[in-house]
C-alpha positions as CSV (number, residue, x, y, z in Angstrom):
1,X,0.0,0.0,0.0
2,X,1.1,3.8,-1.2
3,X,1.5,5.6,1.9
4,X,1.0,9.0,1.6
5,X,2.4,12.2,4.2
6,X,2.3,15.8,4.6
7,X,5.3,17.7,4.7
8,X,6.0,21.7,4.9
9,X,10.1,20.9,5.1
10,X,12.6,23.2,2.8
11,X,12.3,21.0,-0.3
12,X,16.3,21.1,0.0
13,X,16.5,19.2,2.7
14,X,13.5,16.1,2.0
15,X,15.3,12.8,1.2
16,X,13.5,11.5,-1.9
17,X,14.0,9.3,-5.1
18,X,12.3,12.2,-6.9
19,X,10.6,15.4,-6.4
20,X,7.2,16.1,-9.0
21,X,6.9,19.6,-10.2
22,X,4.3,21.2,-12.8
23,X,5.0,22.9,-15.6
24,X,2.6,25.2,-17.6
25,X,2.7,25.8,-21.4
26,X,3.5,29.2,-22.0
27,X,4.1,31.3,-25.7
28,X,7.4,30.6,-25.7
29,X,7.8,27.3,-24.0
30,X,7.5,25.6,-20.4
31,X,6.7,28.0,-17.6
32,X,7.2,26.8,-13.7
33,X,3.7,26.4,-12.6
34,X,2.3,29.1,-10.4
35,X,1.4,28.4,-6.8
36,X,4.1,25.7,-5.7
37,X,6.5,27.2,-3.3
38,X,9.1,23.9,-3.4
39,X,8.8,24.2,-7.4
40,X,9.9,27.5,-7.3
41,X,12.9,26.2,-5.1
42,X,13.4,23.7,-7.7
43,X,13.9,26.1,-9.7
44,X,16.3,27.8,-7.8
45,X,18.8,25.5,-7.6
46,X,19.0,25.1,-11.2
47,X,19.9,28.2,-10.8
48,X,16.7,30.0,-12.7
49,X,17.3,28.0,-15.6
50,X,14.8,25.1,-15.5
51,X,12.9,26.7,-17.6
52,X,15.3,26.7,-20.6
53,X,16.6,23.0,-19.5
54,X,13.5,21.9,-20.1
55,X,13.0,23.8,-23.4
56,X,16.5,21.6,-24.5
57,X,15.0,18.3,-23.6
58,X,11.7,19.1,-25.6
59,X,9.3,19.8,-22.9
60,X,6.3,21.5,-24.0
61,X,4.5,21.7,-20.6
62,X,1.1,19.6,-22.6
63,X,-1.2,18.1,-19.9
64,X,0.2,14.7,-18.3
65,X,3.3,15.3,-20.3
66,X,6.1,13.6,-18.1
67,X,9.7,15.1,-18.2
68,X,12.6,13.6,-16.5
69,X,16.1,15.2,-15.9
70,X,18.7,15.0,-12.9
71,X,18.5,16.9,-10.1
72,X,21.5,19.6,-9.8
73,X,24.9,18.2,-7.6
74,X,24.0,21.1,-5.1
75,X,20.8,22.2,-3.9
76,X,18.4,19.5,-3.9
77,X,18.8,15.8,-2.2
78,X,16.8,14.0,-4.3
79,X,18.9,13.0,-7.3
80,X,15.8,13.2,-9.8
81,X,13.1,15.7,-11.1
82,X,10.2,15.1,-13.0
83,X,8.1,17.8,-14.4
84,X,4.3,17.1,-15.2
85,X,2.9,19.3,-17.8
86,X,-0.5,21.0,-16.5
87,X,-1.1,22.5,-19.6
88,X,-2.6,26.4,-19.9
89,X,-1.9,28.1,-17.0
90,X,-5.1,29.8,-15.2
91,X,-5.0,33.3,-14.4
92,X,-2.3,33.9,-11.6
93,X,-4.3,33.5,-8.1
94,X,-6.7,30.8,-9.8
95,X,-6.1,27.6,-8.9
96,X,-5.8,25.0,-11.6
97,X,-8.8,22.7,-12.0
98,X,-8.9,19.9,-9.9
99,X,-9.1,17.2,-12.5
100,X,-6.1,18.6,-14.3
101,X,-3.8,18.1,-11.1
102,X,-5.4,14.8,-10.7
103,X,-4.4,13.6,-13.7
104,X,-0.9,15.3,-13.3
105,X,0.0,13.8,-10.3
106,X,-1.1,10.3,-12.0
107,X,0.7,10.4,-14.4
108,X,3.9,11.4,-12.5
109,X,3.2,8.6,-9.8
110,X,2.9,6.2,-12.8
111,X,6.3,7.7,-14.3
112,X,7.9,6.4,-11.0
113,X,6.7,3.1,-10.8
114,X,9.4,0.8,-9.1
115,X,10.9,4.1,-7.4
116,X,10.5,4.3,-3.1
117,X,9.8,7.6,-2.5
118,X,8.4,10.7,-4.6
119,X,7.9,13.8,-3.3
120,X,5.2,16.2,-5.0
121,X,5.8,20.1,-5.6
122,X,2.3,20.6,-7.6
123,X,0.3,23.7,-6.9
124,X,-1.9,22.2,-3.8
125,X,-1.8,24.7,-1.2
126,X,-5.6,24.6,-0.3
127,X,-7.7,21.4,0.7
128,X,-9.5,21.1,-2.7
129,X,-6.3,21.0,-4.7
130,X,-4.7,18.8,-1.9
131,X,-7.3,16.4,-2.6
132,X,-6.7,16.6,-6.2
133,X,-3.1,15.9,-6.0
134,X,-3.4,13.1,-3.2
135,X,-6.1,11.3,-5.2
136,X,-4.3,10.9,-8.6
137,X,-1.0,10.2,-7.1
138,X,-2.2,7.6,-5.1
139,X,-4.4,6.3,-7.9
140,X,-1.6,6.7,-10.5
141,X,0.9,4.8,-8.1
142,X,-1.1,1.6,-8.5
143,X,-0.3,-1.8,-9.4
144,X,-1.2,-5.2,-10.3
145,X,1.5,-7.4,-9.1
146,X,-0.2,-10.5,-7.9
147,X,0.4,-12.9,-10.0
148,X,4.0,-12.1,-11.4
149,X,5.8,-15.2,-11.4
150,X,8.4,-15.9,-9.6
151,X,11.7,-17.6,-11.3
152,X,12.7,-20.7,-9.4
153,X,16.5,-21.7,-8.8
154,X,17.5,-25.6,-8.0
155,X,14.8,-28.1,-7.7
156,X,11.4,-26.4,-8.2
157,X,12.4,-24.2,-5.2
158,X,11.7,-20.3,-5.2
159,X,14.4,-17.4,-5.0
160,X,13.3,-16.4,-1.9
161,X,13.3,-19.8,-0.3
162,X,9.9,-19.3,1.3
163,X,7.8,-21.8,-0.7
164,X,5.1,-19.6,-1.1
165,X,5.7,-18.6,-5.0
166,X,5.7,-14.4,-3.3
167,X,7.0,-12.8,-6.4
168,X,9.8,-11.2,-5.0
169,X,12.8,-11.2,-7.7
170,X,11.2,-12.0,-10.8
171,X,12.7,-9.3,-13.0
172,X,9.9,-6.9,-13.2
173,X,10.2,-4.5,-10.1
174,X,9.3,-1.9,-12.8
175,X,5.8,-3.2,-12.4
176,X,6.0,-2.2,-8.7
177,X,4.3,0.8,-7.5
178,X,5.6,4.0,-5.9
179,X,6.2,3.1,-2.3
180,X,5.8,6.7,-0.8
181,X,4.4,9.8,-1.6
182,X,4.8,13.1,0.5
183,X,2.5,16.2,-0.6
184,X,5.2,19.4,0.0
185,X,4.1,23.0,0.6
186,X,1.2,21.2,3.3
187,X,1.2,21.8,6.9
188,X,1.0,18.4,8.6
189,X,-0.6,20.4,11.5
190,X,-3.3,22.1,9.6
191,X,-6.5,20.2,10.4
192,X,-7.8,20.6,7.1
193,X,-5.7,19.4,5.0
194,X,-5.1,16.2,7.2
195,X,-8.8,15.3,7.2
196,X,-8.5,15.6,3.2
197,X,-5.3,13.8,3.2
198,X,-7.0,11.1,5.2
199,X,-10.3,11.5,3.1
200,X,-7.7,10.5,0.1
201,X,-6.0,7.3,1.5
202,X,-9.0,5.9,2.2
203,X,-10.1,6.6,-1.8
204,X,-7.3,5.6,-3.1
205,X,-6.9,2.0,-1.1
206,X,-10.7,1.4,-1.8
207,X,-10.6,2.0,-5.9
208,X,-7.5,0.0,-5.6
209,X,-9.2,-3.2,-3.5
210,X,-11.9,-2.3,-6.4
211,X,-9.0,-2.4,-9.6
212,X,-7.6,-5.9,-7.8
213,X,-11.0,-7.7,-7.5
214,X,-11.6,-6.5,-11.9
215,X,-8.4,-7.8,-13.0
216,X,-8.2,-10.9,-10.8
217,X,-8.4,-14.0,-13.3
218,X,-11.6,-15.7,-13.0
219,X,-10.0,-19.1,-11.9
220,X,-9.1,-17.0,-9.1
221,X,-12.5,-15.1,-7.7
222,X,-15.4,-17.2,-8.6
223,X,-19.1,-15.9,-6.4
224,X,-18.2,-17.9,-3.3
225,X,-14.8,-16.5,-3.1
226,X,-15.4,-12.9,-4.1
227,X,-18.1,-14.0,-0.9
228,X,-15.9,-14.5,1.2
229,X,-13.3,-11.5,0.6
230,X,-16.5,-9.3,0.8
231,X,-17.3,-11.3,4.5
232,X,-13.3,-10.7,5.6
233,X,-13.4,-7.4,5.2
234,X,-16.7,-6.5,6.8
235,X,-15.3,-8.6,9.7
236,X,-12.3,-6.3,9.9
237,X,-14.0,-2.9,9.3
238,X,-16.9,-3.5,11.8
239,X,-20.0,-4.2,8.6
240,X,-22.8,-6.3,9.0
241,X,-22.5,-9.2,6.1
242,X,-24.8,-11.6,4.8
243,X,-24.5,-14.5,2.6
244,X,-27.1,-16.4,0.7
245,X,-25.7,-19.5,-1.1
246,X,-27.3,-21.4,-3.5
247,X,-29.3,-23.2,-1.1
248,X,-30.8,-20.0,0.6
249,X,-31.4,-17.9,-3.2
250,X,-33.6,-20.9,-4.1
251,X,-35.7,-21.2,-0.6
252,X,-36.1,-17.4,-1.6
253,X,-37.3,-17.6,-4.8
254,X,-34.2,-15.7,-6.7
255,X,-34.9,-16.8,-10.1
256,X,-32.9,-14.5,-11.7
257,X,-30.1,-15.2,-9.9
258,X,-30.1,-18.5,-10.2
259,X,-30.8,-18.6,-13.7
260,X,-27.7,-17.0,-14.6
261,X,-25.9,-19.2,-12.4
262,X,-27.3,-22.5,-13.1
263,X,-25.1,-23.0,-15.7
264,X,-21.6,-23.1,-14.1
265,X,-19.8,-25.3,-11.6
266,X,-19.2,-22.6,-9.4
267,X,-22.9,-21.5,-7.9
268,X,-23.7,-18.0,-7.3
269,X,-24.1,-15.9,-4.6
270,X,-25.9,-13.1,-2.8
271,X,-23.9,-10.6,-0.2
272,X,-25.5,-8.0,1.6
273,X,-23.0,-6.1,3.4
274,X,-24.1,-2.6,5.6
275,X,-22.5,0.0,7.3
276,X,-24.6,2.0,9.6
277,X,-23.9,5.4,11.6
278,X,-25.8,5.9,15.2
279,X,-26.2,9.9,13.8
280,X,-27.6,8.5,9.9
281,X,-30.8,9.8,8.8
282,X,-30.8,8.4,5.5
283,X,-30.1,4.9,3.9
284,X,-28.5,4.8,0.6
285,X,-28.9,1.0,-1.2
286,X,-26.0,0.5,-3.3
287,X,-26.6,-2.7,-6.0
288,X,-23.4,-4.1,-7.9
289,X,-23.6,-6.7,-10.8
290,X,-21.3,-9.6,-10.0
291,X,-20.6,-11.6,-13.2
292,X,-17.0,-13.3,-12.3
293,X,-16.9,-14.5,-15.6
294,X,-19.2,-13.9,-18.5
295,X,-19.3,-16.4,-21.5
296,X,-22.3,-15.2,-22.5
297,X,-24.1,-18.4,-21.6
298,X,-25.8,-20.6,-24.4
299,X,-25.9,-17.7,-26.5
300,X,-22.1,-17.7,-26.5
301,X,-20.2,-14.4,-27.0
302,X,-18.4,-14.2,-30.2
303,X,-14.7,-15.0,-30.7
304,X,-12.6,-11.7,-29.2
305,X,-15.1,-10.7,-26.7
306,X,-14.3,-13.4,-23.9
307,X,-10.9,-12.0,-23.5
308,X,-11.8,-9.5,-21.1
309,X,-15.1,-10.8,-19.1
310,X,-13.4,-11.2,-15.7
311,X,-14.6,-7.5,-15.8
312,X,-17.8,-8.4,-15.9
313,X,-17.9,-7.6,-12.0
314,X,-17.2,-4.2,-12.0
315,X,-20.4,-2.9,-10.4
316,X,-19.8,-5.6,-7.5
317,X,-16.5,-4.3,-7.2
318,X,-17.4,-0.7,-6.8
319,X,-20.4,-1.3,-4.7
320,X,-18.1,-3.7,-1.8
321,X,-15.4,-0.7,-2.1
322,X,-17.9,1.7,-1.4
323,X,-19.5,0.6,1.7
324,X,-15.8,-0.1,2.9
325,X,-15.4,3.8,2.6
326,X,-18.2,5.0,4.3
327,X,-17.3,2.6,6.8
328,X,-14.0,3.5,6.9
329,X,-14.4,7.2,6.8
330,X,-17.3,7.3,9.3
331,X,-19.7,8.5,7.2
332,X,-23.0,9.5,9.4
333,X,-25.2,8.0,6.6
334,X,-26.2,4.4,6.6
335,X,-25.1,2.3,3.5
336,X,-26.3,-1.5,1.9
337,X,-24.3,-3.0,-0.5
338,X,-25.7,-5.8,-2.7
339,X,-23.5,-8.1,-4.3
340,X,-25.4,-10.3,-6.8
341,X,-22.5,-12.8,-7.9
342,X,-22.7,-15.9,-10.7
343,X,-20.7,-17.2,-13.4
344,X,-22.7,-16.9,-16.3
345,X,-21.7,-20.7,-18.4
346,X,-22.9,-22.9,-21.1
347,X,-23.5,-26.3,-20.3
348,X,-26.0,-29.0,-20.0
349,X,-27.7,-27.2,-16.7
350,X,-27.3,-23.8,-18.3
351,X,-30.4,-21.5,-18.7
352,X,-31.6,-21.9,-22.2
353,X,-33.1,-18.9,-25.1
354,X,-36.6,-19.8,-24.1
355,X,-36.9,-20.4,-20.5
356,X,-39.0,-18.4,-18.1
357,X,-37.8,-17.5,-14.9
358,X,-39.4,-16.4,-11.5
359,X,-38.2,-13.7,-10.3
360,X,-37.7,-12.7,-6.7
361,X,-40.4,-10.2,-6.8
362,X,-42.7,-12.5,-8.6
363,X,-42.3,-11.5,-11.9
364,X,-41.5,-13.8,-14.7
365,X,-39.1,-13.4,-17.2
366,X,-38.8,-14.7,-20.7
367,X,-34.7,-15.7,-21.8
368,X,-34.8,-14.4,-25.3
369,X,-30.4,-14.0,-24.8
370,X,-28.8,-15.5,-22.2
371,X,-26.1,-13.0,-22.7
372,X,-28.3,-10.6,-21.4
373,X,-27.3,-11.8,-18.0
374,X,-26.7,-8.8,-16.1
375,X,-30.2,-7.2,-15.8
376,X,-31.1,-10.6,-14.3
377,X,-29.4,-11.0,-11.5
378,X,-29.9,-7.0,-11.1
379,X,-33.5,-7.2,-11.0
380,X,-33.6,-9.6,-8.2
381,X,-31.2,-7.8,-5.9
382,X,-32.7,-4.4,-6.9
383,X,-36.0,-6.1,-5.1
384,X,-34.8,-7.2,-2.6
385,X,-33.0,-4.5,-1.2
386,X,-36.0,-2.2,-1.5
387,X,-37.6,-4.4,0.8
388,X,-35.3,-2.5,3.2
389,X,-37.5,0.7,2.4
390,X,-33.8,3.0,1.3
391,X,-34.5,6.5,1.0
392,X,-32.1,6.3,-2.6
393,X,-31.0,3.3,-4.6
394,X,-28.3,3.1,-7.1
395,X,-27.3,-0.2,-9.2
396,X,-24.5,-0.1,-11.0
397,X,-23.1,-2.5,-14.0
398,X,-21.1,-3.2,-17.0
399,X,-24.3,-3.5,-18.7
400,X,-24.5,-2.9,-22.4
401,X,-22.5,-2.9,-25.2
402,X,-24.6,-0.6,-26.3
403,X,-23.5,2.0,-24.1
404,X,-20.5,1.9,-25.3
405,X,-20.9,2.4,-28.6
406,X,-23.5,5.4,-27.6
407,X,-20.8,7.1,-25.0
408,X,-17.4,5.6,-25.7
409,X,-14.8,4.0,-23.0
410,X,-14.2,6.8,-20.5
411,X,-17.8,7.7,-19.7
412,X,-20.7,6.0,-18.3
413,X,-24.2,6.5,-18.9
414,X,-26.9,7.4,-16.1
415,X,-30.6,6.6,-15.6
416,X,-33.1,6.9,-13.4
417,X,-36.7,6.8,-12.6
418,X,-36.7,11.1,-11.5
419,X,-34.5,13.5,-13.7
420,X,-33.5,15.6,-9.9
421,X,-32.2,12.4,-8.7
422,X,-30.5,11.4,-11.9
423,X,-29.0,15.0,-12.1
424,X,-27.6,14.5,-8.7
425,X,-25.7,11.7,-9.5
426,X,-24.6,13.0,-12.4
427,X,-23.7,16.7,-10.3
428,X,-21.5,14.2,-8.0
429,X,-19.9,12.5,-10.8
430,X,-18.5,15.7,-11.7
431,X,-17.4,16.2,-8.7
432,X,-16.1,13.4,-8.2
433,X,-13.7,13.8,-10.9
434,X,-15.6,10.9,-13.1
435,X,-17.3,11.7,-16.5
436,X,-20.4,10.7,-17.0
437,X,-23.9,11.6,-18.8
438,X,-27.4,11.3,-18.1
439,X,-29.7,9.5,-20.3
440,X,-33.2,9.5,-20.4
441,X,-35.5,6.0,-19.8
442,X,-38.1,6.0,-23.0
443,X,-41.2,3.9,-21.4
444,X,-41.6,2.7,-24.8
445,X,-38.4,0.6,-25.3
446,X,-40.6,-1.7,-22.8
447,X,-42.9,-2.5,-25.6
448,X,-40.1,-4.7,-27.4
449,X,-39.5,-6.2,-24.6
450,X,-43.3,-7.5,-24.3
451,X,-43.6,-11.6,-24.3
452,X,-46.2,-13.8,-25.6
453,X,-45.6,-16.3,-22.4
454,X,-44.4,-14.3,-19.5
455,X,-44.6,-11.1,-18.5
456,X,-41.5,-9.2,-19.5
457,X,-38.5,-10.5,-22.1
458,X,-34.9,-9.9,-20.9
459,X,-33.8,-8.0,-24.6
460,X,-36.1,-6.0,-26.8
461,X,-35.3,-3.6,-30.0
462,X,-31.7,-4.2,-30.9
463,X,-31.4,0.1,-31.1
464,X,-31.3,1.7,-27.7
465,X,-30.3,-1.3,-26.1
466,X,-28.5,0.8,-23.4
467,X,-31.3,2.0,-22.2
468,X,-33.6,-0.5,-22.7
469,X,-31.8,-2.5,-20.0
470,X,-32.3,0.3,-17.8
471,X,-35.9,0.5,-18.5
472,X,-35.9,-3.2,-17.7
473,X,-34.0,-2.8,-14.5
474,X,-36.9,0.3,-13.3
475,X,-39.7,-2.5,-13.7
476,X,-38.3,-3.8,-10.2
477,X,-38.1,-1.1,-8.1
478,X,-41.2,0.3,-6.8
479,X,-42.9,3.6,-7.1
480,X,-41.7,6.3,-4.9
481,X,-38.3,4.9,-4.0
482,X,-35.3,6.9,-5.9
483,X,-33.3,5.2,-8.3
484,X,-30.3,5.4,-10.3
485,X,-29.0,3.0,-12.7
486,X,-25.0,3.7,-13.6
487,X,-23.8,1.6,-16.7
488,X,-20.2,1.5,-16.6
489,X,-19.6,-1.2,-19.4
490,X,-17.0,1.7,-21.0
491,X,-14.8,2.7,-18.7
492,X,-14.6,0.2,-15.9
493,X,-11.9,-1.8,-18.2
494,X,-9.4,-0.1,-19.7
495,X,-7.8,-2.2,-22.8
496,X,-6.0,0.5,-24.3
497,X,-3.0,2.3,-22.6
498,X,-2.5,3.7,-18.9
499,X,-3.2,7.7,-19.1
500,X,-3.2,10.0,-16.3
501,X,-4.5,8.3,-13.3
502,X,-5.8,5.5,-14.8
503,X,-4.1,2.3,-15.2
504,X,-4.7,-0.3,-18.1
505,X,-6.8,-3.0,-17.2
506,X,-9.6,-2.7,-13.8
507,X,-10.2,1.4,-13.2
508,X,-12.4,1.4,-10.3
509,X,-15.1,3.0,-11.7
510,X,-17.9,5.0,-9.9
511,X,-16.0,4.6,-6.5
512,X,-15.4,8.0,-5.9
513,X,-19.0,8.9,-7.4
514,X,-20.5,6.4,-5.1
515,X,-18.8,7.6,-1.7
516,X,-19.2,11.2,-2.8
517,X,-22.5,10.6,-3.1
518,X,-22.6,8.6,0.5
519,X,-20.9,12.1,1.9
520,X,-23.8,14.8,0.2
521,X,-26.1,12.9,1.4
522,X,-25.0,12.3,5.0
523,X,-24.9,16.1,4.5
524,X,-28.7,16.5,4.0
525,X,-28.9,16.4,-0.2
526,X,-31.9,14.3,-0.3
527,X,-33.4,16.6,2.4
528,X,-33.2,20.1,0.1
């Protein structure tokens, strides 16, 4: 785990690998960023001239833009400095957008992978920007490592002689991520900023619990062992958990569930994990879609689109790192996480196109594509936890290709059954730092979903088929109750290359939107 400090020491004198510094793009080349005390004495002991160093090494000072160049023989103890480009400087006395130094400092803690310590000189004196900073560096400083091989020496033994195949020497320390981060130009003593610092680690050890459980390989979490890591942890962060195995979803009637999951040798699983606060007023329902593997079923996804379907868990993932936060933060607002887990598999037991199934509110549900899964095993958790009588529910999913192809792989769409609730998820996306857009729910995409032996189909019209599963998912939750449905099918996998903060592979996505959304509404939102 990144550990992160404060520090308001003479940058001269902190003992780092590196020291981070931002750099703006002026007229006539990189300009020191405004606002960074420690830069500016960066600066200094080149003498005035890092400036025109840079220039020579090609630095433009473009947005994550990542310069590296050796720290002067006098004047600095870190041997190393690594300028972040921040882009277009604001007006002097403005501070630069928060997403912009999140995405910096990501991009710098990802240029220092392998390295122990970095310590950060980026405009961040107040506890917005702090945030800012603290957030992408510890986001950008994450890594994957666990299962990096470890090359064996002599019979079949290890390097590191324990046995236990810990990757310790294999070669690829690279891969490591930054060990230490200190935030310079902060008071340690300052209240403030120590709350946001704190406010940080917590965010950034949650996405990354969320990034590990995405890119874990499916032969590795199936539903009863993402079960148990979810019942773990709410043993060692004070939750209530609940598990329903396959025994206990069939004495209570989860169809949809068990549907999906009928098909695989590993049998799915239902976790309700809550965090409650003696001073909450409000209950927020949090719903995540658990697939651990998605082959699509009988009505098998095509060659090239398996590759990636451990991600299929995303919303699972997000939803168990969430209630850790408010847990872990104290957040004076109860939370419910619900965790519906399968392995969606062909095979001889597997639900066929055809079937009806009864779902746990009654309903019944014609299989037209059993790749369709998702919105199944939704429903029946989305119905259950209203039972609980929440005073706002959000589900979220890797739902649809569709919404994809509608909003691309760094945003997801939003739905919900009242535009002022689905603008104040979108409002705390923003905030959050995560892009998203809201999307409307056209009752009339139910009609192609209508079934001549059941009530409802799972698919419908092939065009709008983003939000036809969300008009699907709104049939189970009942009038009155606020809900918001968060497809995150884009950007909870990232395939292409690492960029700012985010890392190839798992992101995390809708963490921070779901725990700032936890924190407005333990601050009244729901009660304006």
């Amino acid at each position: 785990m990144t550990a992160l400090s404060l520090s308001n020491s003479p940058v001269a004198a902190v003992r780092a690998d590196a020291v981070v510094i931002g750099i703006a793009k002026g007229e006539n080349g990189p300009a020191l960023a405004h606002g960074a005390p420690a830069a500016a004495a960066v600066d200094a002991a080149f003498d005035g001239r890092l400036a025109a160093v840079l220039t020579t090494l090609g630095a433009k000072g473009g947005e994550d833009e990542i310069t590296k160049l050796p720290a002067p023989a006098d004047g600095l103890a870190a041997p190393l400095v690594v300028a972040v480009g921040l882009g277009t400087a604001p007006e002097e006395g403005t501070p630069y957008p928060a997403e912009t130094l999140r995405r910096a400092a990501g991009a710098a803690a990802r240029a220092l992978s392998g390295t122990g310590h970095a310590a950060f000189a980026l405009p961040a004196r107040d506890d917005a920007s702090l945030t800012a900073v603290a957030e992408g560096a510890l986001l950008g400083a994450y890594a994957f490592t666990d299962f990096r091989g470890t090359k064996k020496t002599g019979a079949g033994k290890d390097k590191s002689g324990t046995g236990k195949g810990a990757p310790k020497d294999n070669g690829d320390r690279d891969s490591a991520p930054l060990a230490e981060i200190t935030l310079l130009d902060t008071d340690p003593d300052d209240a403030v900023l120590h709350t946001a610092a704190e406010r940080a680690a917590v965010l950034g050890a949650e996405v990354a619990r969320a990034r590990d459980l995405v890119n874990t390989p499916p032969n590795a979490l199936n539903p009863a062992g993402f079960a148990a890591i979810a019942q773990a942890a709410a043993k060692e962060h004070g939750l209530k958990a609940e598990v329903l195995d396959e025994q206990a979803l069939a004495k209570g009637g989860y169809g949809g569930i068990l549907g999906v999951g009928q098909g695989s040798a590993s049998p799915p699983r239902l976790v309700r994990l809550a965090h409650t606060h003696p001073g909450a007023r409000r209950t927020l329902a949090l719903i995540g879609k658990g697939i651990t593997y998605d082959s699509g079923g009988i009505s098998l996804k095509p060659p090239g689109a398996n590759e990636t379907m451990k991600c299929d868990m995303s919303g699972a993932a997000a939803v168990f790192a969430t209630v850790l936060a408010a847990a872990r933060l104290g957040l004076p607002v109860n939370v419910t996480g619900w965790l519906a887990l399968a392995e969606n598999m062909p095979s001889g037991s597997a639900t066929r196109p055809g079937d009806v199934l009864t779902m746990y509110s009654g309903k019944t549900v014609e299989v037209l594509n059993t790749d369709a899964e998702g919105r199944l095993v939704m429903a029946d958790a989305l119905a259950r936890a209203c039972e609980e009588s929440p005073d706002a529910v959000v589900d979220v999913a890797t739902l649809t290709g569709a919404m994809v192809v509608a909003l691309g792989k760094r945003i997801f769409g939003v739905m919900a059954n009242e535009d002022g609730f689905r603008d104040l998820v979108h409002s705390t996306a923003e905030q959050a730092g995560e892009q998203s857009w809201p999307l409307p729910l056209p009752q009339e995409l139910l009609d192609g979903m209508k079934s001549s032996v059941a009530d409802v189909a799972n698919v419908g019209d092939r065009m709008g088929g983003g939000l036809a599963a969300g008009v699907f998912l709104k049939e189970f939750v009942p009038e009155g109750v606020p809900w918001a449905h968060l497809d995150i099918a884009g950007p909870a996998f990232n395939e292409g290359g690492a960029f700012g903060y985010t890392p190839k592979g798992g992101t995390g996505s809708a963490v921070r939107t779901l725990v700032r959304l936890a924190e407005r509404i333990a601050d009244g939102v729901l009660e304006n």
